[in-house]
C-alpha positions as CSV (number, residue, x, y, z in Angstrom):
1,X,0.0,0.0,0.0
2,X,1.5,3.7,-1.2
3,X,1.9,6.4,0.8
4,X,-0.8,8.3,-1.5
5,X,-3.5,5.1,-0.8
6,X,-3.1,5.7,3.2
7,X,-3.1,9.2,3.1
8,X,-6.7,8.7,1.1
9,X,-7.8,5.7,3.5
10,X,-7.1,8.3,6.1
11,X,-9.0,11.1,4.8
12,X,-11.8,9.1,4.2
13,X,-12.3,7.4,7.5
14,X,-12.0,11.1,9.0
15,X,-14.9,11.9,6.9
16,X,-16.7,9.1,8.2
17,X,-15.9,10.2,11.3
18,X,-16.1,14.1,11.3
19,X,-19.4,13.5,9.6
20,X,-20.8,10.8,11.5
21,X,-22.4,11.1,15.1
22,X,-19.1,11.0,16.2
23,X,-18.3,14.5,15.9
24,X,-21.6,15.4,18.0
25,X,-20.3,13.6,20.3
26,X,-17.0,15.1,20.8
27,X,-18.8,18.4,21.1
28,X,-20.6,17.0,23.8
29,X,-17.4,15.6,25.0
30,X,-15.8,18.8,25.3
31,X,-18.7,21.0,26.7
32,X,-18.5,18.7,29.6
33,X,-14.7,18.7,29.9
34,X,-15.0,22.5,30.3
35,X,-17.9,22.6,33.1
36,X,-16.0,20.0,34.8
37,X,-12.6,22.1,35.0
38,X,-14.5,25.2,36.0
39,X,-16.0,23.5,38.7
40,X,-12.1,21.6,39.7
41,X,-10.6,24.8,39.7
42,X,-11.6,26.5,41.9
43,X,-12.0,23.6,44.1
44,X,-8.3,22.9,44.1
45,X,-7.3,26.7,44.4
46,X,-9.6,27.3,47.6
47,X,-9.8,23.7,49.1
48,X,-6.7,21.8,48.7
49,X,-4.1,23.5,47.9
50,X,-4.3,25.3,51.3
51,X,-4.5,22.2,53.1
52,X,-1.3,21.3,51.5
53,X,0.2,24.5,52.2
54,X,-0.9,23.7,56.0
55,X,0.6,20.4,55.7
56,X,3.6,22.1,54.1
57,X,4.6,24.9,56.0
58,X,4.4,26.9,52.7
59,X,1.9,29.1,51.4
60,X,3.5,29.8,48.4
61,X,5.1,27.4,46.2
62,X,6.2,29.6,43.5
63,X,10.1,28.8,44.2
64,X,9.3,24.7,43.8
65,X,11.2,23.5,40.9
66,X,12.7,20.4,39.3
67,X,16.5,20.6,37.9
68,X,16.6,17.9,34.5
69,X,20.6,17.6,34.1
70,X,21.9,20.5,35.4
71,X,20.3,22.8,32.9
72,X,16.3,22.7,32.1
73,X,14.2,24.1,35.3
74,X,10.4,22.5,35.6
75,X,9.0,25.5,37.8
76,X,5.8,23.3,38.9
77,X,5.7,25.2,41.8
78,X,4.0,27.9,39.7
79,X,1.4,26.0,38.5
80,X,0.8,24.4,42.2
81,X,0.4,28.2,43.2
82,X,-2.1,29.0,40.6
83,X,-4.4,26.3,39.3
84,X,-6.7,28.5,36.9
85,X,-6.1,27.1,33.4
86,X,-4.1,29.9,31.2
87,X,-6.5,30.8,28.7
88,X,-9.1,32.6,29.5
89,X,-12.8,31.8,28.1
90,X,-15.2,35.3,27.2
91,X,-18.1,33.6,29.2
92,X,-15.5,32.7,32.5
93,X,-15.9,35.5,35.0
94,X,-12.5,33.5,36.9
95,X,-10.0,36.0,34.3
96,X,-8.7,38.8,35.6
């Protein structure tokens, strides 16, 4: 089978699917994948994370980072601190 003949079979069974109920419910999908993280959010940010901070000793974890081979920095501290995804949505009223 060519490379031309699997890029076709491709396109067609993403026809089938784009077309299909499929696609409905991905939309579906995704509506309730963003209700869901509006309503995590904000759970983590006012209900956990404080506990963990109490746990902790540490209220801010801004300066937590991971060192990969001496170089590369993962600052997951920062996203620890603030759990609000970074894109903000026109209909969110959590953006400042």
């Amino acid at each position: 089978m060519g490379i031309v003949s699997r890029r076709k079979t491709l396109l067609r069974d993403f026809r089938a699917f784009a077309f299909g109920g499929s696609l409905l419910d991905l939309a579906i999908g995704i509506a309730i994948g963003a209700a869901f993280a509006g309503v995590v959010a904000p759970m983590v940010k006012n209900l956990i994370l404080p506990r963990v901070a109490d746990l902790v000793g540490a209220p801010d974890f801004d300066s937590l980072h991971a060192t990969i081979r001496g170089n590369a920095q993962i600052e997951y501290g920062t996203f620890l601190t603030d759990p609000s995804p970074s894109c903000c949505w026109p209909w969110s009223s959590s953006c400042s």
